[in-house]
C-alpha positions as CSV (number, residue, x, y, z in Angstrom):
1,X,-31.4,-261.7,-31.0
2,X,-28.6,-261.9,-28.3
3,X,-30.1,-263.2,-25.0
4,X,-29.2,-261.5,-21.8
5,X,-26.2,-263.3,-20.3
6,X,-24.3,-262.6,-24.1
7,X,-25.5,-259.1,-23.8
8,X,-24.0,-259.0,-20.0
9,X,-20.8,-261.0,-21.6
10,X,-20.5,-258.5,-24.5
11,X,-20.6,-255.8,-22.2
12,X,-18.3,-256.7,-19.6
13,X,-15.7,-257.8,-22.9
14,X,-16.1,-254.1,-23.8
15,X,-15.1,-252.8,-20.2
16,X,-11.9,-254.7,-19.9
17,X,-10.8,-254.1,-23.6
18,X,-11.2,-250.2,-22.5
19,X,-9.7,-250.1,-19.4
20,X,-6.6,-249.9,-19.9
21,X,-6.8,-247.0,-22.4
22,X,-9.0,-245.4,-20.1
23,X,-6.3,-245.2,-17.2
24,X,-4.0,-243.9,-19.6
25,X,-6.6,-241.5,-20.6
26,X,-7.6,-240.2,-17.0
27,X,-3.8,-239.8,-16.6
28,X,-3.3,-237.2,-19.7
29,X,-6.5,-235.4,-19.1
30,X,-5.2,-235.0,-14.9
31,X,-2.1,-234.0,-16.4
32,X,-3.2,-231.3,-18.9
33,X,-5.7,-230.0,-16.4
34,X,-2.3,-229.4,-14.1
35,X,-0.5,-227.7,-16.3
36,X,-2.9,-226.1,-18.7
37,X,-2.0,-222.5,-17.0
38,X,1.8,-223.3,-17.8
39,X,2.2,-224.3,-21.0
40,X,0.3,-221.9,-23.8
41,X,0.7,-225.1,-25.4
42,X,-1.9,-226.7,-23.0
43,X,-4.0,-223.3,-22.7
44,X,-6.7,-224.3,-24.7
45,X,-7.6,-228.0,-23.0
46,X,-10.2,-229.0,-25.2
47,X,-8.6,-229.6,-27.9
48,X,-6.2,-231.6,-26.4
49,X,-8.8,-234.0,-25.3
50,X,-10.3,-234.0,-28.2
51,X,-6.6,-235.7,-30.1
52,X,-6.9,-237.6,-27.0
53,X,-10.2,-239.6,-27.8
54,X,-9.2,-239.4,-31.0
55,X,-5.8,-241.5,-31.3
56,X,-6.5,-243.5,-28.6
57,X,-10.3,-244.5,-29.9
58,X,-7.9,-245.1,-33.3
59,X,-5.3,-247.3,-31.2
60,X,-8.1,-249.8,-29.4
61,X,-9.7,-250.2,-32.6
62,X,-6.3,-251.1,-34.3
63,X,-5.2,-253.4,-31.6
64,X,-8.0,-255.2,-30.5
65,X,-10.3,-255.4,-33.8
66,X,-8.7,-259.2,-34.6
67,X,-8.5,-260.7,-31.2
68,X,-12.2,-259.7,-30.4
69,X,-13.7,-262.6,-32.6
70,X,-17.7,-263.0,-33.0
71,X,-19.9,-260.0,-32.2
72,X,-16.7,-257.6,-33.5
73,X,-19.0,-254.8,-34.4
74,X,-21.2,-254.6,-31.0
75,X,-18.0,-255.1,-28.8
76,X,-15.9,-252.4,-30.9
77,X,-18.7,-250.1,-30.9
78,X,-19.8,-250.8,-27.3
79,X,-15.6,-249.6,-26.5
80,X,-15.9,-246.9,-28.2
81,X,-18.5,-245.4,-26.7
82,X,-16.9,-246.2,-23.1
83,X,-13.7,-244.4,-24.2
84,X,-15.5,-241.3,-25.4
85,X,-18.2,-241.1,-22.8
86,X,-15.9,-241.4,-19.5
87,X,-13.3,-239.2,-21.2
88,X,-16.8,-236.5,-21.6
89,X,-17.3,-236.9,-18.3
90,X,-13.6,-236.5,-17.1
91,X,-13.2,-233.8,-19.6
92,X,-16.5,-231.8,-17.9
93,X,-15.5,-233.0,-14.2
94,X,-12.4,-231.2,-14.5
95,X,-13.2,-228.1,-16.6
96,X,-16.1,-227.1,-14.2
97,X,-13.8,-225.6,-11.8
98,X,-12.1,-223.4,-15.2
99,X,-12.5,-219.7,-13.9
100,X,-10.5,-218.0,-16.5
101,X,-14.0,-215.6,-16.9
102,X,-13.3,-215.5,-13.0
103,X,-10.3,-213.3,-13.4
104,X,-10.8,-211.6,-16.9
105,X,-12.3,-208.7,-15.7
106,X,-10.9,-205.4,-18.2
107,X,-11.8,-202.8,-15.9
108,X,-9.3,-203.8,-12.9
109,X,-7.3,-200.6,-11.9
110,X,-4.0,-202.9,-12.1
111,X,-4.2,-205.7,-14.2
112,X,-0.7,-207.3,-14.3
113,X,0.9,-207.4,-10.8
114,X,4.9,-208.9,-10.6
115,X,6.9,-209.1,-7.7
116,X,9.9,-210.3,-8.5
117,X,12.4,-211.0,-5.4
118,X,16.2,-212.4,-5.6
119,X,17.7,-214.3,-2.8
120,X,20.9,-212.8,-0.5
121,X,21.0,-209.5,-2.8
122,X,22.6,-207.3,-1.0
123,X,21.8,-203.4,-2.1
124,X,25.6,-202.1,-3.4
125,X,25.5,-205.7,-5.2
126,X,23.9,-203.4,-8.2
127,X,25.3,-200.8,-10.0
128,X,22.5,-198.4,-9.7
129,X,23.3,-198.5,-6.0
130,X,27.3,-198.0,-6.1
131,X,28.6,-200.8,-7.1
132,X,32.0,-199.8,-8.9
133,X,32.6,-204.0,-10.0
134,X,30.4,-204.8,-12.3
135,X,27.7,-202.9,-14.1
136,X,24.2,-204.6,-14.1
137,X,22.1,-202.6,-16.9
138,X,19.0,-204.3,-16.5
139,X,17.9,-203.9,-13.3
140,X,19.7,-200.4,-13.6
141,X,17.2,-200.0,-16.8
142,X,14.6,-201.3,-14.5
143,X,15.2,-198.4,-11.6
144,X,15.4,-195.8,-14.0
145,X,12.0,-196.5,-15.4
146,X,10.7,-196.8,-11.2
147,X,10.4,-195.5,-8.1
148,X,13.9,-196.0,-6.6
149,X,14.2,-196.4,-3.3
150,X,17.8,-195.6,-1.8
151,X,17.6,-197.0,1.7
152,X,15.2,-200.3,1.4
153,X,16.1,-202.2,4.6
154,X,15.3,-205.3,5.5
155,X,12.9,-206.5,8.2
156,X,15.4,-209.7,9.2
157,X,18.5,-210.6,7.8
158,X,17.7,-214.3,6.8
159,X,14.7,-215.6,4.2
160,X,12.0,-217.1,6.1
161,X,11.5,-213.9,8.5
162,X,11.8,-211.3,5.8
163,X,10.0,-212.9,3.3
164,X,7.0,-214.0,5.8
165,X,6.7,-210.0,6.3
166,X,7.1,-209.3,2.9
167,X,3.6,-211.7,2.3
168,X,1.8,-210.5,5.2
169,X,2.7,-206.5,5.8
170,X,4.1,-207.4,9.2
171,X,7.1,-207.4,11.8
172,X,8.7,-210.7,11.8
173,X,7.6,-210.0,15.8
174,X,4.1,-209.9,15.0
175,X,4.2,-213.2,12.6
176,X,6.8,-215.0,14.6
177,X,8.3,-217.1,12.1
178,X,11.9,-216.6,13.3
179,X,12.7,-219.8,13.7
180,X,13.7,-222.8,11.6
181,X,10.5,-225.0,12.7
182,X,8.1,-222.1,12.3
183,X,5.5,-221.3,9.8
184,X,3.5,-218.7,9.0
185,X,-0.1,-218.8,11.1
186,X,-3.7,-219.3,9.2
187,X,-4.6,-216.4,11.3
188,X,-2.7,-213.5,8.7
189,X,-4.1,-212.9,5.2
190,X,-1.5,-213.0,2.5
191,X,-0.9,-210.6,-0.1
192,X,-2.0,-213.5,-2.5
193,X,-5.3,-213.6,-0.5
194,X,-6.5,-210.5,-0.5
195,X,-5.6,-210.4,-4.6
196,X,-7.2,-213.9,-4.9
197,X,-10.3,-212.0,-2.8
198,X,-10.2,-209.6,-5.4
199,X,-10.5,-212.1,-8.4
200,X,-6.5,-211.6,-9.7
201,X,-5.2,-215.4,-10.5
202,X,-2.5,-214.9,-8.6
203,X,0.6,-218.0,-8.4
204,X,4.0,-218.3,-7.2
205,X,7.9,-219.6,-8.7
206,X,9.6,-220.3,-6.0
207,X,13.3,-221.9,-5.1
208,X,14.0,-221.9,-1.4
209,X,13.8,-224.6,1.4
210,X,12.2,-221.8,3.3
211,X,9.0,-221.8,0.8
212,X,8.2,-225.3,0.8
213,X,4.7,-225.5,1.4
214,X,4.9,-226.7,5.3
215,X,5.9,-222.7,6.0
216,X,2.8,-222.0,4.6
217,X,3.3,-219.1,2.6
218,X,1.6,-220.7,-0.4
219,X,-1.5,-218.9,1.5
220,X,-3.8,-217.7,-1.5
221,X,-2.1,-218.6,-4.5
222,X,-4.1,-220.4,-7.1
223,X,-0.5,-221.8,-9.0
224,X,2.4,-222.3,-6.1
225,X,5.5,-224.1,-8.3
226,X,8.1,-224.7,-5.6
227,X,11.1,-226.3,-6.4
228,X,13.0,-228.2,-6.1
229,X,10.0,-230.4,-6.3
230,X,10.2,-233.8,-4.3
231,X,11.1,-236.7,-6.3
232,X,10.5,-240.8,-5.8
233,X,13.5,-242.4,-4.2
234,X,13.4,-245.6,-6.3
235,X,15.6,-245.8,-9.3
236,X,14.0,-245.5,-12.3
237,X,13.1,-241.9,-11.2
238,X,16.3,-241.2,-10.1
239,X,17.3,-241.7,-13.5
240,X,14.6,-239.7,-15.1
241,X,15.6,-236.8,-13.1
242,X,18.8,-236.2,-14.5
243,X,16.6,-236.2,-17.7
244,X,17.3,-232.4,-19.4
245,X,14.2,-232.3,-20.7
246,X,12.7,-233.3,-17.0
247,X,15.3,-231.1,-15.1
248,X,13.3,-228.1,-14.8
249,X,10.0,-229.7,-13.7
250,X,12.0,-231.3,-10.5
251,X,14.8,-228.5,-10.0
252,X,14.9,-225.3,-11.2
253,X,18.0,-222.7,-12.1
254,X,17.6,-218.7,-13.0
255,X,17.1,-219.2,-16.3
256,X,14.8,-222.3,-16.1
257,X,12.3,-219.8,-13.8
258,X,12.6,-217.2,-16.4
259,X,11.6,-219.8,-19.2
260,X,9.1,-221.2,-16.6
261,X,7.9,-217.5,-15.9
262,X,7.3,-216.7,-19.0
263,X,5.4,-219.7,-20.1
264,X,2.7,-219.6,-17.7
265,X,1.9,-215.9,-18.1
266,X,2.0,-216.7,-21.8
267,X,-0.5,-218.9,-21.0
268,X,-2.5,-216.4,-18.6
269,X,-2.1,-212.9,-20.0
270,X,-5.2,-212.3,-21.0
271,X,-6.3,-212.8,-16.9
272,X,-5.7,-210.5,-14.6
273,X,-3.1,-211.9,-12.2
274,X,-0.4,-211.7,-9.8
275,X,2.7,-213.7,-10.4
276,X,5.6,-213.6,-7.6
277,X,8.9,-215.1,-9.0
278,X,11.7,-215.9,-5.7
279,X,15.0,-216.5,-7.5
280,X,17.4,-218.5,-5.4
281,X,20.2,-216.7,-6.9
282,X,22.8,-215.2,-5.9
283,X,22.1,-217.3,-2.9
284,X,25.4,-219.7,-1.7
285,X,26.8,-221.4,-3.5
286,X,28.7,-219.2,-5.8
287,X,28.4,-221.0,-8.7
288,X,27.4,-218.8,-11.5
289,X,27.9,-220.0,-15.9
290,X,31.7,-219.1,-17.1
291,X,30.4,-216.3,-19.2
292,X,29.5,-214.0,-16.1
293,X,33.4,-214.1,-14.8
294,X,35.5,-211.6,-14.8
295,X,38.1,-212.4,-17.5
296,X,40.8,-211.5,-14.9
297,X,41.1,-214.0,-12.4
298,X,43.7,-214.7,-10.0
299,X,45.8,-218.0,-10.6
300,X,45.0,-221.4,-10.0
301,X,45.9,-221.4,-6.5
302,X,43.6,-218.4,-5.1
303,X,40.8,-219.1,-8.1
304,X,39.0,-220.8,-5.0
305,X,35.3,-222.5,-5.3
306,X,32.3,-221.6,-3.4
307,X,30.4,-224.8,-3.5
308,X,28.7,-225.9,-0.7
309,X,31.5,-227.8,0.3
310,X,34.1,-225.1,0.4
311,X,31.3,-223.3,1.9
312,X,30.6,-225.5,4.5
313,X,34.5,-225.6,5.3
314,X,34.8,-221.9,5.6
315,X,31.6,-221.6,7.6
316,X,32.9,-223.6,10.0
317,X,36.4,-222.0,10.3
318,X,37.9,-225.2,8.8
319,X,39.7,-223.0,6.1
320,X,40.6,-219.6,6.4
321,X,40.6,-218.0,2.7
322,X,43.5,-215.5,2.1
323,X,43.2,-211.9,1.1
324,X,42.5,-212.5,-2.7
325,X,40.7,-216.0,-1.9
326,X,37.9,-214.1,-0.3
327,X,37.6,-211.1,-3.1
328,X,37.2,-213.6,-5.6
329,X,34.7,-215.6,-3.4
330,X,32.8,-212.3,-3.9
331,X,33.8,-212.1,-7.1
332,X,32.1,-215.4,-7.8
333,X,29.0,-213.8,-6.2
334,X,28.9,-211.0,-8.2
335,X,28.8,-213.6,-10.9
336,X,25.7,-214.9,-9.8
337,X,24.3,-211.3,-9.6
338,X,25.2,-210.8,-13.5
339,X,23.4,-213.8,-14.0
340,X,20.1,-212.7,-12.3
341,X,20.3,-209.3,-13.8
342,X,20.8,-210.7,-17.3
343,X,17.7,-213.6,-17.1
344,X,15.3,-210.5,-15.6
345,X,16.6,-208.6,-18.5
346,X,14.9,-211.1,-20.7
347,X,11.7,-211.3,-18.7
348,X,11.6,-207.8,-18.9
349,X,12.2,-207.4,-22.6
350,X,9.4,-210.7,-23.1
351,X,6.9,-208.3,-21.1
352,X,7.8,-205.3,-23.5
353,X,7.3,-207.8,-26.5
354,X,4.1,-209.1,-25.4
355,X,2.9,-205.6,-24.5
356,X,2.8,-206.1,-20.9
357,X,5.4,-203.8,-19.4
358,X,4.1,-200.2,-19.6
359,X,0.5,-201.3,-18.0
360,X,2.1,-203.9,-15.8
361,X,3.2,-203.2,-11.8
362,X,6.5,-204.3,-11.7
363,X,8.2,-204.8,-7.3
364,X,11.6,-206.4,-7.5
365,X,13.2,-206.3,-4.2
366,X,15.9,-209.0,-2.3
367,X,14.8,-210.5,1.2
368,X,18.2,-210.1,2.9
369,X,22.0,-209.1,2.0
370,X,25.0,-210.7,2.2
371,X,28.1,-210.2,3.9
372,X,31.6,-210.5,2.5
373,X,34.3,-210.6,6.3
374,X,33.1,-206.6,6.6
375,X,32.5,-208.0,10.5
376,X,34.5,-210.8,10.2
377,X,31.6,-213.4,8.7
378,X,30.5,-214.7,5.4
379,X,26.8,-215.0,3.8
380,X,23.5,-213.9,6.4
381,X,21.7,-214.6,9.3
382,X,24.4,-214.1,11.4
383,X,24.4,-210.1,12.5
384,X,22.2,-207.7,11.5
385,X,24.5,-205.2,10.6
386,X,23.8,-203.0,6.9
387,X,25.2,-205.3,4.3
388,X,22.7,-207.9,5.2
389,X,20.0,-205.6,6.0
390,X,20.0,-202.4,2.7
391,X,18.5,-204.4,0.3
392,X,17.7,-203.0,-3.8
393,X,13.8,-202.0,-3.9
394,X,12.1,-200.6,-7.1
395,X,8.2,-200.1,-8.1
396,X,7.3,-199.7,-11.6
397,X,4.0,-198.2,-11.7
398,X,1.8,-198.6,-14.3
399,X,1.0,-196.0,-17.4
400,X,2.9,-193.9,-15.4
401,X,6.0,-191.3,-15.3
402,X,6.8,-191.1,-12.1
403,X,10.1,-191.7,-11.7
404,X,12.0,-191.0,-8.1
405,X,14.1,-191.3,-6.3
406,X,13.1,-191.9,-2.5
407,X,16.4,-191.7,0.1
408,X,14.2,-191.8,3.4
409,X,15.1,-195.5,4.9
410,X,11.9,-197.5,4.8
411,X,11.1,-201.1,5.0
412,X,10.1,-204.3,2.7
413,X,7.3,-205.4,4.7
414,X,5.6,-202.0,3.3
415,X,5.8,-203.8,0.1
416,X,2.3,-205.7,0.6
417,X,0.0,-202.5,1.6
418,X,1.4,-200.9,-1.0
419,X,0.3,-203.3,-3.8
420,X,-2.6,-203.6,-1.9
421,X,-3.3,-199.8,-2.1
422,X,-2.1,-199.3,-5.8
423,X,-4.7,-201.3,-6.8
424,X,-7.3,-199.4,-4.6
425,X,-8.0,-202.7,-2.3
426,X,-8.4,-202.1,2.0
427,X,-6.7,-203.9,4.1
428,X,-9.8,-205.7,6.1
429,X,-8.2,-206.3,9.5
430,X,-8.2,-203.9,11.9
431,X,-5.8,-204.5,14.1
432,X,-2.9,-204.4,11.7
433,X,-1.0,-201.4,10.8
434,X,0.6,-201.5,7.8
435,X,1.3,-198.2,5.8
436,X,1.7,-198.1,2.0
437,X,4.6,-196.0,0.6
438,X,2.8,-194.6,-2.7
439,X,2.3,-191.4,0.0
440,X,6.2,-191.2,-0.6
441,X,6.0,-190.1,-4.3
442,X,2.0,-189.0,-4.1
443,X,2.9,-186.3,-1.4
444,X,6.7,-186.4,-1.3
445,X,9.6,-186.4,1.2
446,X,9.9,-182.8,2.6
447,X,8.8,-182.6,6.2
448,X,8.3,-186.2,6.6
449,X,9.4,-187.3,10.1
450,X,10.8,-190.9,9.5
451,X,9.6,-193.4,11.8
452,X,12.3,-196.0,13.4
453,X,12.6,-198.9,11.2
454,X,13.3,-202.4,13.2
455,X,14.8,-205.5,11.9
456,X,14.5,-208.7,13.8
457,X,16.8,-211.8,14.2
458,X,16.1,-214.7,17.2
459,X,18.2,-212.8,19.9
460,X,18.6,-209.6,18.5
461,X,17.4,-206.7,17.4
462,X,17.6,-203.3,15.5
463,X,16.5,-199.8,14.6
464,X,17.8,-197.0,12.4
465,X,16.5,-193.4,12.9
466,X,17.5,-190.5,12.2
467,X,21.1,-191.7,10.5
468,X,21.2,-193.7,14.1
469,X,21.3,-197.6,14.3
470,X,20.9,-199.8,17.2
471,X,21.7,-203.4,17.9
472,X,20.4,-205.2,20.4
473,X,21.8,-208.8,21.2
474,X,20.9,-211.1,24.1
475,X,22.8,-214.0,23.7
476,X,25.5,-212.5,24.9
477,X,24.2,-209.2,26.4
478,X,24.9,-206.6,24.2
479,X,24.4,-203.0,22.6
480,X,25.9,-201.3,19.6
481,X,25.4,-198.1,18.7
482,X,26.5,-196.3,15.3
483,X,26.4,-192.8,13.6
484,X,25.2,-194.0,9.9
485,X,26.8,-190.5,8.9
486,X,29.9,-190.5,9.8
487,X,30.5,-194.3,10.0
488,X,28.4,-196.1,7.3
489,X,31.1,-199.0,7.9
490,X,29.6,-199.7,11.2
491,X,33.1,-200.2,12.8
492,X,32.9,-197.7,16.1
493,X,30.1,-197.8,18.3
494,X,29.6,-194.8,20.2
495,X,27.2,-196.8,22.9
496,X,29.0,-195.2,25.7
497,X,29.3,-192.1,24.6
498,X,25.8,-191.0,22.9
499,X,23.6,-191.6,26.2
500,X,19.9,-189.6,24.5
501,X,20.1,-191.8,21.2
502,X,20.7,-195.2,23.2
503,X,17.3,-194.1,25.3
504,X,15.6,-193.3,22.6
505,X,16.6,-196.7,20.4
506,X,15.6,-198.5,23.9
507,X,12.5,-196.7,24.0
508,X,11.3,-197.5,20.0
509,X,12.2,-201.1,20.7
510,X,9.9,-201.3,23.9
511,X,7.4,-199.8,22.1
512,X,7.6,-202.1,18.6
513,X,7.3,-205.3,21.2
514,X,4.3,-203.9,22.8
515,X,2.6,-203.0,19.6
516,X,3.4,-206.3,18.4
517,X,2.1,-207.9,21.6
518,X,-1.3,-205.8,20.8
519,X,-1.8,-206.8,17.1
520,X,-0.9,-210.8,18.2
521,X,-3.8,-210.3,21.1
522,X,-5.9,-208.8,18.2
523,X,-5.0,-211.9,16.3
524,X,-5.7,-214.3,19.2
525,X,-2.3,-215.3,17.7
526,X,-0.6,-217.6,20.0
527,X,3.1,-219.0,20.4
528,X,4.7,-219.3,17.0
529,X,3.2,-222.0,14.6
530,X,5.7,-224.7,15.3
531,X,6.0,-227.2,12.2
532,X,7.6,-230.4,12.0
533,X,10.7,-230.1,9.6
534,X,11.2,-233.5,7.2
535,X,14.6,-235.0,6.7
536,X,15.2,-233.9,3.2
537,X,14.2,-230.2,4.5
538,X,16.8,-230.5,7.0
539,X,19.9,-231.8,4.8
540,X,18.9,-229.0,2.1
541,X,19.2,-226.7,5.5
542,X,22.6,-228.0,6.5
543,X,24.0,-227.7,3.1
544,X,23.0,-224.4,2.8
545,X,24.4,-223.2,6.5
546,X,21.1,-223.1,8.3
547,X,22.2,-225.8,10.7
548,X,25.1,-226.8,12.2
C-alpha cells in the first residue's frame, strides 16, 4: 500500500512527464480546429485527434518508460490517462461550437453562393466586352452561360469605396469610407450578415491592404483569409516564409487563391455557403508568369517593367515611358488579365467536376478600372472618367436558362440586394434603398426609365443618364460634361454649351447627397469611422500608389 505523500509524488511525476506532450498536443488540436474548413484533409477532426492521442500516448511511453524507475506501471498508466483525458476535453471544448448541421439545410432556395471579384479590371480588359488584344475564353464562357451586363459602372474608382458598397448595397456617400483612414461603420449589415442570419457559412479570400480586417469588412463572415497575412519580425520566421510550402499561408498569388478556393469548399460543399474570392490581380504591378506574354515583344530597350518600382517612378513623373513603352506597360497588364481568366477557368471547371456549377450562383464583377494615359494618367483613383469606372459584371443563376444580355447602365452596389433577393431574403432596414436587378431579366428593359447612376471619389463626383455623364470636381472647381454617344472617348466637354443636361446632372447630385444625408440620420451614422492605419499598412499603401 502506497501511503499518501508517494501517492501525491506519483501523481505530480505523472503531470510533469505529460506536460510537455500535452502542449504539443493543445497546439495540433488549436491548429486542426483552424483549418478543419480548409483542408478536406482536416474535414473530418476526429480522426485526427484520435492519431493524435495515439502516436503521442505511443511516444511518452517510448521515451520515458526507462527513466521513470520504481512504481513504472502506476506513473505510465497515471500519464496516459492525463494525455487522453485533457486531449477528451480539448477535443469536446473545441467541437461544441461545430455547426456544420447549422448550415446543412437541403431545402435552401440557393445553396452555393460565389462572388468572385478581380482587382483594377477594367470592362474592354475582356474580350466579351471588345477587347480586340487578347481573347479571354473563360470568363467569355462564363458571360455566355449569364446574365451579361454591358454597362456595369462602378460606384468609385478606387477599392476601398467600391468594394465597401459592393458589401453593404450603398453609395460610398451613405457609408463614407472614402478615405484611406476609414472603415466601414458597425451600424450597416453586410451581405455576409444577412447570409450568416440566414444560416449560409459564408467566408472570404481576400488580397488587398484595403480588406485587412481594421476596414472592417470581415462583417459576418464565419472564415475571413486575408492575405498577406502578418508575419513575426524575428528571423527564424523570416526564413520560414520564403518556405514554398509556407508561401501560401503568409502571401497569396492567383493561383494560390484558386488552390486555396478550392480546398476549403472541398471541405464545405456539402454546407450551404457563400464564398467571396477578391483577387488582387491584375492590380499594379504588372507582373504576370512568361507564358501569358505576347510572343511579340518590342526589343530590349522598350520591353519596360511594371514593378512597383518603375511604377512608382512613372507615377511620380520621374520617367516618361515612350509611345511603345506605355502599350507594352498595358500589354503586361493584359498579361495579368490572361492570368486571372485562366486560374477562374479552373475554378470554374473544379465546380463543373464536383457538380457544383449548374445549381451554384455564380457574381464575378471588378471594383474599379484602370486607365492606360487615355487622360494623361496611369492605374485608378485618380479621375473618374469610364475606363476606371465600366467595370465586367455577370450573374450565373442557378438551374436556370436565362441568358441576357442587359445594356441599360446600372451599378455594382446593386450586386448585394440582388443576392439578397435571389435567395428570397428581405432586406430588414428600412431606411436603406437598395434595389435588386433580377427585375432586369424578370420583367425586362423596354420602357424602363434608367435612373442616374453616381460614382463617388473624395472631391469629386459623377452621374451618367441618359448617354449623359457629369463630373464634378472641387479641388479645383470644376465641371465636365460629355455626350457618351457621340464621344465615348470622353475628350470634349460640351459644359458650356448643353445648359438643360448640366441642371439636370446638378439637380440628381443634390438630390443623391440629400438622400444620403437621410439614410445616414436613419442610421444615426455619424462622421466617417476613422481608423488608425499601422505602419506596415501604410508602406504596402505607398508601394502600391495610395500615398505619396
Amino acid at each position: 500500500m502506497l501511503r499518501e505523500d508517494s501517492k501525491i509524488k506519483l501523481l505530480l511525476q505523472a503531470l510533469i512527464l505529460s506536460l510537455p506532450l500535452l502542449s504539443f498536443e493543445t497546439m495540433i488540436f488549436l491548429w486542426v480546429n483552424k483549418y478543419s474548413s480548409v483542408s478536406p484533409l482536416l474535414s473530418k477532426p476526429i480522426y485526427v485527434y484520435v492519431i493524435c492521442i495515439i502516436v503521442l500516448t505511443v511516444t511518452y511511453l517510448f521515451f520515458y518508460l526507462k527513466r521513470i524507475g520504481d512504481n513504472l506501471f502506476i506513473v505510465s498508466l497515471l500519464s496516459v490517462l492525463m494525455i487522453i483525458s485533457t486531449s477528451s476535453s480539448i477535443f469536446f471544448a473545441l467541437r461544441v461550437s461545430d455547426n456544420s448541421k447549422y448550415y446543412s439545410d437541403r431545402n435552401k432556395k440557393i445553396r452555393h453562393i460565389f462572388l468572385i471579384t478581380a482587382d483594377a479590371l477594367r470592362a474592354d480588359g475582356l474580350s466579351c466586352y471588345g477587347n480586340k488584344e487578347i481573347q479571354t475564353p473563360n470568363l467569355d464562357k462564363l458571360a455566355r452561360d449569364s446574365v451579361f451586363f454591358k454597362n456595369a459602372i462602378s460606384p468609385s474608382s478606387w477599392t476601398l469605396p467600391s468594394l465597401t458598397s459592393i458589401q453593404t448595397g450603398v453609395s460610398p456617400t451613405v457609408h463614407q469610407t472614402l478615405k484611406l483612414n476609414t472603415g466601414l461603420s458597425d451600424k450597416f449589415m453586410t451581405l455576409a450578415e444577412y447570409l450568416k442570419e440566414e444560416k449560409y457559412k459564408t467566408a472570404a479570400i481576400v488580397r488587398s491592404p484595403f480588406l485587412k480586417p481594421i476596414y472592417n469588412l470581415l462583417q459576418g463572415f464565419d472564415d475571413y483569409y486575408y492575405f498577406p497575412r502578418p508575419f513575426p519580425s524575428s528571423v527564424g520566421p523570416r526564413i520560414l516564409r520564403k518556405l514554398p510550402l509556407l508561401k501560401w499561408h503568409f502571401d497569396i498569388s492567383t493561383d494560390y487563391s484558386t488552390f486555396f478556393a478550392k480546398q476549403w469548399i472541398e471541405a464545405n460543399k456539402d454546407k450551404n455557403f457563400f464564398l467571396w474570392i477578391h483577387y488582387f490581380d491584375p492590380h499594379a504591378p504588372y507582373t504576370p508568369p512568361e507564358k501569358y506574354l505576347p510572343e511579340e515583344k518590342p526589343n530590349a530597350k522598350d520591353r519596360i517593367s511594371y514593378d512597383r518600382e518603375t511604377a512608382e517612378k512613372i507615377r511620380n513623373k520621374k520617367y516618361i515611358p515612350s509611345p511603345i513603352q506605355k502599350k507594352w506597360i498595358k500589354r503586361l497588364y493584359e498579361g495579368e488579365v490572361l492570368y486571372i481568366d485562366d486560374y477562374i477557368g479552373r475554378l470554374i471547371k473544379y465546380l463543373k467536376g464536383s457538380g457544383l456549377y449548374d445549381s451554384s450562383l455564380i457574381i464575378f464583377s471588378s471594383d474599379h478600372g484602370e486607365e492606360f494615359w487615355e487622360h494623361g494618367g496611369v492605374e485608378h483613383m485618380h479621375t473618374l472618367y469610364n475606363e476606371l469606372l465600366f467595370v465586367p459584371l455577370m450573374i450565373k443563376l442557378p438551374n436556370s436558362s436565362v441568358k441576357e444580355n442587359i445594356t441599360v447602365p446600372i451599378s455594382t452596389q446593386r450586386i448585394m440586394p440582388t443576392i439578397l433577393d435571389l435567395c428570397g431574403i428581405k432586406i430588414n432596414q428600412e431606411c436603406l434603398r437598395a434595389e435588386s436587378l433580377a427585375s432586369l431579366w424578370k420583367v425586362g428593359e423596354e420602357g424602363l426609365i434608367p435612373e442616374p447612376i453616381i460614382s463617388i471619389d473624395n472631391f469629386k463626383e459623377s452621374v451618367i443618364f441618359n448617354n449623359i455623364k457629369y463630373i464634378k470636381y472641387h479641388k479645383p472647381e470644376k465641371e465636365e460634361l460629355f455626350d457618351l454617344l457621340d464621344d465615348s472617348r470622353e475628350t470634349n466637354s460640351i459644359v458650356d454649351n448643353a445648359p438643360d443636361y448640366l441642371e439636370t446632372s446638378r439637380k440628381a447630385l443634390k438630390a443623391h447627397f440629400e438622400m444620403s444625408k437621410a439614410i445616414r440620420s436613419c442610421l444615426k451614422i455619424r462622421p466617417e469611422k476613422k481608423i488608425n492605419i499601422d505602419t506596415d499598412t501604410l508602406q504596402s499603401l505607398k508601394a502600391l500608389g495610395y500615398v505619396n
